[in-house]
N, C-alpha and C positions, 0 to 999 in steps of 0.2 A: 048556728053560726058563731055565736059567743064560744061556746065549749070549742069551735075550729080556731078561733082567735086568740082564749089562753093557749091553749097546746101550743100554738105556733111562737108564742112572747114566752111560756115558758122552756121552747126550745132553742128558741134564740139567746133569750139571756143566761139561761142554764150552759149551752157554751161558753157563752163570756167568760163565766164562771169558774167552769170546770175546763183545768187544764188539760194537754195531750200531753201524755208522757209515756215515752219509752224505755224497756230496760233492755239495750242493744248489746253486744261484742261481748258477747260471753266469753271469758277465757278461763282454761285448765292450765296453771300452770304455763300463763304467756300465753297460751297455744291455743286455736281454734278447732276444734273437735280433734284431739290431737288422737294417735293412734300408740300404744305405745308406754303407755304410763306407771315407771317402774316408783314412784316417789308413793309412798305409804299414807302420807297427808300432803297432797296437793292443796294447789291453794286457788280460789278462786275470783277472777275479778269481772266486773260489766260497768258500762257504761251509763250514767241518766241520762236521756234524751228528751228536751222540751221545746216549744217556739215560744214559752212562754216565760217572762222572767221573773227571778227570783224564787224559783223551783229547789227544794230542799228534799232530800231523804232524810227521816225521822229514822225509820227500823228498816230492818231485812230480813227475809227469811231463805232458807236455802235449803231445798230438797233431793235427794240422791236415791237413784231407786233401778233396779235392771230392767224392771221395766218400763215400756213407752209409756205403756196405757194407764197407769201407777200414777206418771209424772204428770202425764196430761189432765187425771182428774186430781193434780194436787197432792200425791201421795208420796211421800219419801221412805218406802222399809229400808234401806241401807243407812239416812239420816236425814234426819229433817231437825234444823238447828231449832225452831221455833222463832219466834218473834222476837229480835236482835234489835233492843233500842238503841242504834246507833248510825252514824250516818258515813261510815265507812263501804266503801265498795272497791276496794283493788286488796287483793292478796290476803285475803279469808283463809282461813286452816280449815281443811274438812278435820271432823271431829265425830265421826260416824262408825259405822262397822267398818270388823278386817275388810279389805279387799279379796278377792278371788283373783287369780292368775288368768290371762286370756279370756276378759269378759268384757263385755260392754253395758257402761253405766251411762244413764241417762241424767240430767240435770238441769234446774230452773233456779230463778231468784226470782223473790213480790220485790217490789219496794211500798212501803207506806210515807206517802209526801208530807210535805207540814200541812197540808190541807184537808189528810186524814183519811184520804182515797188510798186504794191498795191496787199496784198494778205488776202484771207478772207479764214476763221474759218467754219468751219462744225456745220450748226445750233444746239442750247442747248436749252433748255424747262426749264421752273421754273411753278408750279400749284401756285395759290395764296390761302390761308386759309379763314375762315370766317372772313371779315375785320371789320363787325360791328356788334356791340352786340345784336341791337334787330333782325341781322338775325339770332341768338339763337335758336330756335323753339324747341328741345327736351329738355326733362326734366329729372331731375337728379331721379334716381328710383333705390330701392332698396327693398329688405322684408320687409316682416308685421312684421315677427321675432325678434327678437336679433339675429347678426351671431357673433357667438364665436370661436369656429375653422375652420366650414367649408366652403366649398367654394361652393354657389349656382349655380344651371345654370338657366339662363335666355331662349325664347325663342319669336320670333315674324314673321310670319308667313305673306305676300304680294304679292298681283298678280302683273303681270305685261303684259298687253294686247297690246303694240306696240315696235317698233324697238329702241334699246338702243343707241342714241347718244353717250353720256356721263355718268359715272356712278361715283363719288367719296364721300366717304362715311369718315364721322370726329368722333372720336371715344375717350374717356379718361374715366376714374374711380376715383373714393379716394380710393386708392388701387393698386390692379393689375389687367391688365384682360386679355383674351382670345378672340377674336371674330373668330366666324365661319360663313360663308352663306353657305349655300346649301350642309354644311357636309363640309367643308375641312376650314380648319382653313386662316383669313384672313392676308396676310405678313408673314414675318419671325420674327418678332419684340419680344422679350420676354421680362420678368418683367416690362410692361409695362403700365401705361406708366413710364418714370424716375422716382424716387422721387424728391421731392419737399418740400415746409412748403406748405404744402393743404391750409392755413387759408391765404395765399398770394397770391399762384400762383399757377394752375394747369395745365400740359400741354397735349397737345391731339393731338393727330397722325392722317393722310392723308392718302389713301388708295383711287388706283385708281381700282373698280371693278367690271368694265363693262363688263368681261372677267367671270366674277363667276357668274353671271347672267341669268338666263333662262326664257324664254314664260310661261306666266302660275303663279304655285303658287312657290315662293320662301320663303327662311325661313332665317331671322338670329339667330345664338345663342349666348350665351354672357357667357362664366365661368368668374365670380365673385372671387378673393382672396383677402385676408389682406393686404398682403404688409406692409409699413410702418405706414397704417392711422388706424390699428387695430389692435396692440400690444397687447398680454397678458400675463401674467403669465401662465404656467402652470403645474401642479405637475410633476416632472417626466422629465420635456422638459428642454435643455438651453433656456435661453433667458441672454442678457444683463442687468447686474446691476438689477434694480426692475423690467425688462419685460416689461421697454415701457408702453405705458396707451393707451387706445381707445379713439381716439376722435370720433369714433362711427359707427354706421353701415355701412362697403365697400357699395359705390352705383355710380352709371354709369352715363354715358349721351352718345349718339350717333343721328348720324342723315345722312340720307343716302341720298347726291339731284341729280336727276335725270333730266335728259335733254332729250326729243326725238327726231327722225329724224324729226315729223313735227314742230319742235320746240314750242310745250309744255312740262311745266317742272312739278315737282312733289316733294315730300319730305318725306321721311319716318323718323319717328324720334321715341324717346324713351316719354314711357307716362304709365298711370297706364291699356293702354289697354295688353300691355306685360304680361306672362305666365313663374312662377319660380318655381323650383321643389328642394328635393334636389339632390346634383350631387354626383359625385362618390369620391370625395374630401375629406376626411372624418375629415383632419386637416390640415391648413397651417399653417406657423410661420415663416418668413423669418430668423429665429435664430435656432427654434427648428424643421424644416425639414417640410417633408409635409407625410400622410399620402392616402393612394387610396386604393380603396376595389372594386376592376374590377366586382366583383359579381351586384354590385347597377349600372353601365353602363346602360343607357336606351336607346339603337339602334334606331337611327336616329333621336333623339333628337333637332339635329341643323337640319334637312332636308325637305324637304318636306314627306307629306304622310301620318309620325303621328298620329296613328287614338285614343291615350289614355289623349289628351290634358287636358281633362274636369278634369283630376286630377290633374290639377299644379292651381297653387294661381296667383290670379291679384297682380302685385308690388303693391311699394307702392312709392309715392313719396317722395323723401328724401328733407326734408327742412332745413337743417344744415350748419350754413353760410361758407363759401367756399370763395376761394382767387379768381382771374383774371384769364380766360381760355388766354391760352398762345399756341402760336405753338409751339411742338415739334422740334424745327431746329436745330438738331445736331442727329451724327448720330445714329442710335436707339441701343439697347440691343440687343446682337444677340447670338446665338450658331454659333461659329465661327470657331472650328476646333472637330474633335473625334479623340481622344488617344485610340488606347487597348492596354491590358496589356501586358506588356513585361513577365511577370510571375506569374502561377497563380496556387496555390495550395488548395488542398482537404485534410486534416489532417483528421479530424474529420468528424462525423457523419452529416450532414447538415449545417457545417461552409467551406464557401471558401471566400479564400482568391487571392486578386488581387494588382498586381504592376504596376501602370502605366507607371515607369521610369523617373516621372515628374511629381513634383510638382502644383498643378493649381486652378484655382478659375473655381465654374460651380456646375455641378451634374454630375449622372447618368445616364444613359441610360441601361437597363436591358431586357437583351432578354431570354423569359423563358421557360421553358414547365414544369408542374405539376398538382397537383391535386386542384379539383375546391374546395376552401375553405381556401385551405394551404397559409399561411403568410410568406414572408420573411420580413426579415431586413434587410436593407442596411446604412452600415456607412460608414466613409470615415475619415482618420486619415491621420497625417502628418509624423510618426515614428511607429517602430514597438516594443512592448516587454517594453512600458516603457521608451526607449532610447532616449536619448537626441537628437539622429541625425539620419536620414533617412540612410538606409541602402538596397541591392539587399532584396530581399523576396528568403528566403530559407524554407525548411521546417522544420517544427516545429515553426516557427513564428506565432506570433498574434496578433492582431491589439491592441495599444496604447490605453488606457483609461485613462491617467492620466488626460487631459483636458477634463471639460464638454460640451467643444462646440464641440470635437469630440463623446467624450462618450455616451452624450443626444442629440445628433443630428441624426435623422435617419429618412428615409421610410420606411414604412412599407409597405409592397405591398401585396394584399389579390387576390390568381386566383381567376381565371374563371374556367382555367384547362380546356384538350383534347387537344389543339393546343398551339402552340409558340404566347405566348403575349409578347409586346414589350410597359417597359413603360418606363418614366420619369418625373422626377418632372415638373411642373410647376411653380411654387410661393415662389421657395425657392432657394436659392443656398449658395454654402461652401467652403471652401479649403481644399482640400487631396492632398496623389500621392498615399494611398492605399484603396482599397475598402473590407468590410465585406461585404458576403451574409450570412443568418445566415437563417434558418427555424425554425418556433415556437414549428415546434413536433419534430428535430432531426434528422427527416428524408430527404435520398439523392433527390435531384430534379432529373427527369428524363433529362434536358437540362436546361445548364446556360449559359449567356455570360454577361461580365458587358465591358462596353465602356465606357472613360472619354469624357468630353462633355465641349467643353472650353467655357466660356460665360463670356462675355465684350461687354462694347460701341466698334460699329467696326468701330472703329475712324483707319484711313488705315497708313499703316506705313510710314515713312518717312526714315528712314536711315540706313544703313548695313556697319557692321565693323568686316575686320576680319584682322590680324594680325600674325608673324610668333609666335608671343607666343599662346599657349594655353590654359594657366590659363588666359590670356587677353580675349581671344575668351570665355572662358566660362563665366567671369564674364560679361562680355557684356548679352552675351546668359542667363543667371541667375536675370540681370535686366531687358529686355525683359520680362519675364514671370514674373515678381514683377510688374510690371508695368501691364502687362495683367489682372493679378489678383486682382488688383485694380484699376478699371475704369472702373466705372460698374454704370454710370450715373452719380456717382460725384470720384473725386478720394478719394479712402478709405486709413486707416490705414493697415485692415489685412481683409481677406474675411470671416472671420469666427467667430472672437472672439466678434469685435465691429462693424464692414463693417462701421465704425463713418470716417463721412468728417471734419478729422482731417486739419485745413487749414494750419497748420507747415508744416507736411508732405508733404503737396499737394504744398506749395512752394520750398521744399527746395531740389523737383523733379522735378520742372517743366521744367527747362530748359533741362534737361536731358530728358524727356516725348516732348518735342518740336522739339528736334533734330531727336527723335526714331518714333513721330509719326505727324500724321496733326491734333495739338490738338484745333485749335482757336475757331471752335464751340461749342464743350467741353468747354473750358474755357468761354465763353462769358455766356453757360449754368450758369456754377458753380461761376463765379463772381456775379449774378443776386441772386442765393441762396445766397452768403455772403449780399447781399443789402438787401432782403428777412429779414436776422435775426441779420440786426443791430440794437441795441438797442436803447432806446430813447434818451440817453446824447453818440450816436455817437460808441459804444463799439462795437467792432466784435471779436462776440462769438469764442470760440476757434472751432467750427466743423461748418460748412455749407453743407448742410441742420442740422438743429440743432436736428431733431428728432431721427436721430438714432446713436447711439454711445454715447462717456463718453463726456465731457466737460474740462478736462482737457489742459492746456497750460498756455503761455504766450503772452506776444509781442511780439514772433515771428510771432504766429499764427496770430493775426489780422491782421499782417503788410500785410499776401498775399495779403490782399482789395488794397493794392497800388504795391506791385511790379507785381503781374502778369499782369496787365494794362499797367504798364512800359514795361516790356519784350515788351510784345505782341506788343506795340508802334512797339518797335524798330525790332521786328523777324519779323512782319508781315506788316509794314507801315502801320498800322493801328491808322488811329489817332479817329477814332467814339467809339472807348472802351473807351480812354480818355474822352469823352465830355460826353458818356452814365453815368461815374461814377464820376465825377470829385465831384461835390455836396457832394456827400457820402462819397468819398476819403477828401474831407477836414473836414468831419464831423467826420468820425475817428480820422483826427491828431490833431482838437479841443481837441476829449478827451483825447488822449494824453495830451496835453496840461494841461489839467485841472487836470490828474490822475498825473502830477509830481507834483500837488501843493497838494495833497490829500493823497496823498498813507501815506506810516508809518511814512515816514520823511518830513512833507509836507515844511519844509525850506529851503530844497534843492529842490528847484520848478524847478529847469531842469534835475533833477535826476531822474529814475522812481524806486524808491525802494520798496521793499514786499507791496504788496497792495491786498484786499480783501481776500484768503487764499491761502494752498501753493500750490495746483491746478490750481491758476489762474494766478499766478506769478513765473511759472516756464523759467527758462533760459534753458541751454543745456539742449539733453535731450539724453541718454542712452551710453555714452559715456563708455568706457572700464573698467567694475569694479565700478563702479557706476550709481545710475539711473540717476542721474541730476549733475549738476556743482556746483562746492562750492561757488557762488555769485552769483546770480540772477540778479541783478540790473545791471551789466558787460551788459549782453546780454540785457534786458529790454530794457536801455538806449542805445546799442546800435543802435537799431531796433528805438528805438524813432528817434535818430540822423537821421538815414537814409532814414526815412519815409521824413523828411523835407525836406530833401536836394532832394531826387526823387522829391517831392512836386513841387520843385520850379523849377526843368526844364519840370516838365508836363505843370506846368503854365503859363511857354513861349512857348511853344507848340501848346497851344490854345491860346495864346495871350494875356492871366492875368498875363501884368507886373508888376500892386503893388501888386499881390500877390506872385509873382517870388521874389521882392523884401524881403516880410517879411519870407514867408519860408527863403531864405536864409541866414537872421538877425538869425533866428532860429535856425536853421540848424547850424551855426556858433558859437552863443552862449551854446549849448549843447554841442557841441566838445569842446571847450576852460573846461567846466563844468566834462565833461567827465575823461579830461585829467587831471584836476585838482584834483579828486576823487578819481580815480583809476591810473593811471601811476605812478611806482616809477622810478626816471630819473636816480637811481644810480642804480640798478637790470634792468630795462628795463621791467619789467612784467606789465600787468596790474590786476587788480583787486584780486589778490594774494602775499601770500610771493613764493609762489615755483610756478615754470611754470605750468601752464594750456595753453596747447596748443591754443583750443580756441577763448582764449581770444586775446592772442597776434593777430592769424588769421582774428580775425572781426576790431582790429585795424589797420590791413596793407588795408586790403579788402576796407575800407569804408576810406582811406587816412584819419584817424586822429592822426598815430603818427605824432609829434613834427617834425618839418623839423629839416633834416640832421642828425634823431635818427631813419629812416628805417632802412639800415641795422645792428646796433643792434639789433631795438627787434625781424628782420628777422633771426638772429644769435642762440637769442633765440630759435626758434623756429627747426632751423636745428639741433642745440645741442642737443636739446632734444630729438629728432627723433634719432638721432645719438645714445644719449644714450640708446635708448628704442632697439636699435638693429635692426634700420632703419622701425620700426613699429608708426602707427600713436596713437593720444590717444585723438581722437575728438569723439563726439558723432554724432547727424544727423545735426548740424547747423556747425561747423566747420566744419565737414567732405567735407561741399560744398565749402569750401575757400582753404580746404587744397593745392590742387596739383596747381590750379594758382597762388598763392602765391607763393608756389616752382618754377615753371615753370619762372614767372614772376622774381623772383630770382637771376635766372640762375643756379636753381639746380635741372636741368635737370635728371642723372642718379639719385639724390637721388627721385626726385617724382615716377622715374618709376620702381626703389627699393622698397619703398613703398606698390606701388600700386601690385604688385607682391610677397610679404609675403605669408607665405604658415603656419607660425605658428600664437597663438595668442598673439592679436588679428588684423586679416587682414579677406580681402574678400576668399584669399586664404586657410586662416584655416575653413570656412563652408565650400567650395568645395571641401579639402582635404576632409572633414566630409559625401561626399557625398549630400549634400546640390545644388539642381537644381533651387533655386531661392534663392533672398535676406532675411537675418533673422532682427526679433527683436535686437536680442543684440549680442554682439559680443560672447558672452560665449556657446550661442545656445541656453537659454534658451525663453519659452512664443514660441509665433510666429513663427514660417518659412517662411511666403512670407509676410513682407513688404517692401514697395518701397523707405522709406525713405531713406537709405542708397545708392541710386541707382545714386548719384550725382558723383560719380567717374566715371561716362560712359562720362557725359562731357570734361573733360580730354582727354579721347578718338578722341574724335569730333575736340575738339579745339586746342590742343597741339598736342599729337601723330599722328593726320590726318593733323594738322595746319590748318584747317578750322575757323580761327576768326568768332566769331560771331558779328551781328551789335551791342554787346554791348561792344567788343574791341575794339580795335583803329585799325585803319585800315580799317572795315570794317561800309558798311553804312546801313541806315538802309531798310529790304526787300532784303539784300544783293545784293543793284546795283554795288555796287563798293565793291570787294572780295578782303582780303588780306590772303592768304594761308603760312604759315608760321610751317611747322611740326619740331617736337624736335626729336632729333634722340637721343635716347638713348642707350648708350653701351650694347649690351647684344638682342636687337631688330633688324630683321634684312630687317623686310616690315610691312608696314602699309596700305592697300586696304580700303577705306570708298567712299560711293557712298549716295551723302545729296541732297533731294527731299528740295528745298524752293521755298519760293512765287514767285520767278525768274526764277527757273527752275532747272535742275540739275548738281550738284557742283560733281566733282569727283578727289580725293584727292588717289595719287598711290605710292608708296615710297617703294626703294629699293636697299638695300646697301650691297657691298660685299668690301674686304678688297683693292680691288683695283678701284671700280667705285660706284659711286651711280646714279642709275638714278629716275626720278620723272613723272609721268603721270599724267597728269593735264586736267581739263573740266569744262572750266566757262559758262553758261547758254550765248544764245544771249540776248542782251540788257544789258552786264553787259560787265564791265572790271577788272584787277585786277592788285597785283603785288602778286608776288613770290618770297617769299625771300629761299632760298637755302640755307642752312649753309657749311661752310666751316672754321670752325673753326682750326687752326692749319696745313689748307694746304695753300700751293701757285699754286693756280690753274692755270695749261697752258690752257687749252681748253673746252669748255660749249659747248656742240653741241644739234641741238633740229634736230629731223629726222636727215638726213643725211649733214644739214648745220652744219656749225660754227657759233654761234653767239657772243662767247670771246674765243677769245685770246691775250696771252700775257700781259695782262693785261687791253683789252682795249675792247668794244663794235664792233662787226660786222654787220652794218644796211646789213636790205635786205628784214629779213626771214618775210612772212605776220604774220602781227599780233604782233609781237615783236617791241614794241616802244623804248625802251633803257632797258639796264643792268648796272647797277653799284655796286661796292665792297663796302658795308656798315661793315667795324668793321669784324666780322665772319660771314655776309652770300655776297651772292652774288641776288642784288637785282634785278626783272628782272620786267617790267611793258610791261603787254601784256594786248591786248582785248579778246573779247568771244573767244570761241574756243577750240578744243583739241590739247594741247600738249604735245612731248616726248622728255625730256631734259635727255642729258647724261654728266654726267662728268666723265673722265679716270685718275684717279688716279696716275696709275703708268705714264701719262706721267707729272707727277706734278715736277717742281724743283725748 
């Protein structure tokens, strides 16, 4: 009975004791068991997971091995780092053997805690890509023909006489494609692959398909579309601007290698013995929509069995020079969610109408039944009647034609007829919340159903914010889906008008897109497109990829080449972006450099004034009641400044002191120039006689007003806001400085005045307007889902959640060291936000009634932080976290775990604790 009574006190308190800790979210390279892995030293990162706080990683070990059974007892032959005293866990450099080409490696990480226990990770898989070029083997093939709208289908036909080890099959187009074997379409992958500049770099997708495989004779098929690499005009259709230009016939490449059980291997690949026919495709346009005519379907086409082959054509080979095969490593294009209509009407003879309730980027999905011949139409608009602003779908409505990309945007879908056909586009997508069905003869279909089909990179979300206001909640929820709708391989302007990777936009979101989602792969994609279409004296274009969309911007836009790099530095401890771009990143601020000594005023050689035309030297841009800002060169030069100054702490970074050195010569000399140009010291504005918001904002932002003249021209800036009736009057580049400047201020209620506007113009007057995502302009007019605007969700994150990011102070960078800091605004009464980072998850809880506030707090293990609590204007008797005391009276109560001291800073009360959850109360009424 004794011996049953220790056992049980020593298993009870041996818990206490000993923590649970997990080593969770393995990633390769961002990537969770990624497929595909062409990078020679990946890098690896994981999570610590604990309930218990102040959990520390000591060491690490990390194991690499092809085999399972290797990994599982602890074994690395390809590397095993050894016992790594260090307490680093995100972006490890393997440092093992070559890689092998189309292999799958297996992978772990121990951790050793401060407490001296060793716990290990649930084995992860990364596939490696083709690593060298001449294991190439398939060849790029396409028709004999000219393809002008339609979309070919491919076929090729393979026995296979023993047992399938291994099957992984690599796959890309100049275009878009489809693949099938054996009848069922290969992944989930759509508009794939990404775009790209074709003439630089093409990327090609992994597919493990040992599983689709049969004894005997197998078939693959290949639907061929345009995409972006075969652009045309066509009468009748949208297209962008002149419609794009062909650089020429869509054509493929694939290559399927095979491994068997008696370990001989094999390779099917693409060649002019392949069989093309045409498909039921009849048009694609990634602008002007896609066309299908179900009637030309040829049953079994991709399959075995086939008995009419002798009637398709031998390809051809495509000889057309073409950029660098690249792996696909980020995550692919997907259909991601189905909407159906909240409301759906039949007015008329063969016209129905559909409400999704929701704005969205994607297509259709049409499920149908009629007669074999009969044609519908399907469009998709953003408003109804005309109307400037989305509205419920009532009857007698009808769908919006004043836009060509709604009006000329359509499918045309042609039965079969007798049964329910279900199609959807392929090779094209658009932005609606309403959908047209419309019939060519007028007549009722016998069965309709239309679904919205949400389609994006499914890059996976990172962060949820909800709050007791509900205009806050929506516009959160309204950025989301702006953000959804743009990010579709690269981030776009709008899904429908331009789908152009406008680089302004795509920075002056990003941080807000970081917060809401896990963007690094994404961005590592679309930084390599801006390297892709830099010019020869260093200039980055205003869109990346440069083929699709307008060309419009300024210095904003090229600057993303340096700040997303920067960011990502500090959100993600990533310092290999840095070294991947650095070369490039200075070959841009050369021309900087050289475009101040050149533009219109080349005398003011650190000013960057009107240069080349007004498209290309645009500052703000869509600010309230005007498209652009009354001085260019304000913004230009500011962007110029701030590229130098980022410059020279990337440069210490990697360890380029004399070049840290002269960026900052630089960077110093443009501020003094700046200031000199545009600041008047008696008004406080810059670059005007009457205030432009703006302007002021990128002077506090980027610390170049005049010391000891911040709070004037911050004065500025509240006055004006004051006089507007507590509304803002930035466009998309201001509009990102706005609320931390406020905030940083210390004008707290007024940011979240602001930010809660319900007339024009605010985020509040589109969502009064019924508006479910972010617009072009503040009036409503053009666009309804862009994401530029989307930089107010920051705010959210970092101020009302007090989540600092590692580009504040307080906080470091990959967020080891977290400083939470939320603003409690009059009139707000909780703030809920729950932030997935490279460390783990941060959880920020806040909640105030007239007599207590309490705060719920979650710092990731392996991290620490402090918390600062505001209390401004009380005299706090008591701070309690659970059912402890930890101040009173003015003073510090050690004891509680996890709580290293509290002190009274000014208006908060500062509290420094380790990892951990906790529940802090303070009681008001006993304050005196």
């Amino acid at each position: 009975m004794k011996y049953i009574l220790f056992i049980c006190f020593f298993l009870i308190h041996g818990g206490i004791l000993a923590r649970q800790v997990n080593v969770l979210e393995l990633r390769c390279d961002y990537l969770e068991n990624p497929q595909g892995i062409d990078n020679e030293k990946p890098r690896f990162s994981w999570v610590l997971a604990s309930k218990d706080r102040g959990t520390f990683q000591e060491s690490y070990r990390i194991i690499v091995d092809e085999q399972l059974k290797n990994i599982k007892e602890k074994i690395g032959e390809s590397w095993d780092s050894g016992q790594i005293s260090s307490d680093r866990s995100v972006n490890i450099d393997y440092a093992g053997r070559q890689f092998k080409s189309n292999t799958t490696y297996y992978w772990r990480a121990s951790v050793i805690t401060d407490q001296g226990k060793e716990y290990w990770s649930e084995p992860a898989s990364f596939h490696t890509a083709i690593l060298k070029q001449e294991e190439w083997l398939g060849e790029w093939i396409t028709t004999q023909e000219e393809i002008v709208n339609e979309a070919p289908i491919f076929r090729k036909s393979f026995h296979l006489d023993k047992k399938i080890k291994d099957a992984h099959v690599f796959v890309t187009a100049l275009g878009f494609y489809e693949l099938y074997l054996n009848g069922d379409k290969v992944g989930d992958h759509v508009l794939d692959p990404a775009i790209t500049d074709y003439r630089k770099r093409i990327l090609y997708s992994t597919f493990d398909v040992k599983n689709n495989l049969e004894s005997g004779e197998n078939v693959f098929g290949i639907m061929l579309g345009n995409g972006a690499y075969n652009m045309r005009k066509t009468q009748g259709r949208y297209s962008w601007g002149s419609g794009g230009e062909s650089m020429g016939n869509p054509a493929f490449m694939m290559q399927l290698h095979l491994e068997y059980e008696d370990g001989s291997q094999e390779v099917v690949f693409t060649d002019e013995s392949w069989k093309y026919t045409k498909g039921p495709i009849t048009f694609n346009n990634i602008y002007g929509g896609e066309d299908y005519d179900a009637t030309k379907e040829i049953s079994g086409w991709s399959s075995p069995g086939m008995t009419n082959e002798q009637d398709w054509l031998n390809a051809k080979l495509s000889t057309v020079s073409r950029g660098k095969l690249v792996s696909q490593a980020l995550p692919p294009i997907k259909v991601t969610e189905t909407l159906i209509p909240i409301k759906t009407i039949h007015s008329e003879n063969g016209i129905y109408l559909f409400d999704l309730g929701q704005n969205i980027a994607g297509w259709w999905q049409v499920k149908v039944i009629g007669r074999e011949g009969q044609t519908i139409r399907v469009r998709g608009a953003e408003t109804l009647n005309e109307a400037l602003f989305p509205k419920p779908l009532e009857e007698g409505d009808r769908l919006s034609e004043k836009f060509d990309y709604h009006s000329k945007t359509w499918t045309d879908y042609t039965l079969k007829g007798g049964e329910e056909e279900v199609f959807e586009p392929h090779f094209f997508y658009s932005g609606f919340r309403y959908i047209e069905v419309s019939t060519h003869d007028s007549l009722d279909l016998e069965e309709i159903q239309v679904n919205g089909r949400v389609v994006r990179s499914a890059v996976d979300r990172n962060g949820v914010f909800v709050s007791s206001d509900s205009l806050l909640n929506d516009i959160y929820q309204a950025g989301i889906w702006s953000q959804k709708g743009n990010i579709i391989g690269y981030p776009t302007d709008c899904p429908h008008r331009e789908k152009g990777g406008y680089n302004g936009d795509g920075q002056v979101i990003a941080e807000t897109s970081i917060h809401d989602f896990e963007m690094a792969p994404f961005y590592y994609k679309w930084l390599r497109d801006m390297r892709d279409a830099q010019e020869k004296n260093g200039r980055i274009p205003n869109t990346s990829p440069t083929l699709v969309g307008g060309m419009g911007g300024g210095i904003a836009w090229g600057s993303a080449y340096i700040l997303i790099p920067y960011w990502m530095n500090h959100y993600y401890d990533d310092k290999r972006i840095l070294e991947e771009h650095y070369p490039s990143m200075k070959k841009y601020l050369q021309y900087l450099v050289n475009l101040a000594r050149t533009d219109k005023v080349p005398e003011e050689e650190f000013i960057i004034n009107d240069f080349m035309s007004y498209w290309y030297s645009l500052g703000e841009w869509c600010s309230p009641g005007r498209q652009d800002g009354p001085n260019h060169p304000v913004v230009n030069t500011f962007y110029y400044y701030y590229n130098a100054k980022l410059m020279a702490d990337i440069a210490l970074v990697l360890g380029k002191e004399g070049d840290a050195r002269y960026f900052n010569s630089l960077s110093d000399t443009i501020k003094m120039e700046f200031n000199k140009k545009f600041f008047n010291t008696e008004t406080f504005l810059y670059g005007t006689d009457s205030i432009y918001q703006t302007y002021q904002l990128l002077a506090l932002a980027g610390g170049i007003v005049p010391e000891n003249m911040e709070e004037r021209v911050l004065k500025t800036v509240v006055d004006d806001v004051l006089a507007r009736e507590n509304h803002l009057n930035t466009g998309i580049i201001g509009t990102k400085y706005l609320w931390p400047i406020l905030e940083n201020g210390k004008q707290s209620n007024l940011a979240y005045k602001v930010a809660t506007q319900k007339s024009y113009p605010s985020f509040g007057y589109w969502l009064e307007n019924n508006s479910t995502t972010l617009l072009e302009k503040f009036n409503g007019e053009n666009s309804h889902n862009h994401q530029m605007f989307g930089s107010v969700v920051e705010y959210f994150y970092k101020y009302l959640a007090g989540i600092r990011s590692p580009l504040e102070k307080g906080t470091t960078k990959g967020y080891r060291q977290i400083y939470l800091a939320p603003s409690i605004p009059e009139g707000l009464e909780f703030v809920n936000v729950t932030l997935e980072t490279v460390s783990g998850k941060i959880v920020s809880h806040w909640k105030k009634t007239a007599f207590s506030f309490t705060y719920l707090v979650e710092l990731p293990a392996n991290t620490r932080g402090k918390v600062a609590i505001p209390v401004s204007g009380k005299k706090i008797h008591k701070l309690k976290e659970g059912d402890a005391v930890v101040w009173e009276n003015g003073r510090f109560k050690a004891g509680v775990d996890g709580i290293i001291a509290i002190e009274r800073e000014g208006d908060y009360l500062m509290i420094e604790i380790l990892s951990g959850k906790y529940d802090f109360q303070l009681d008001y009424s006993q304050a005196n």
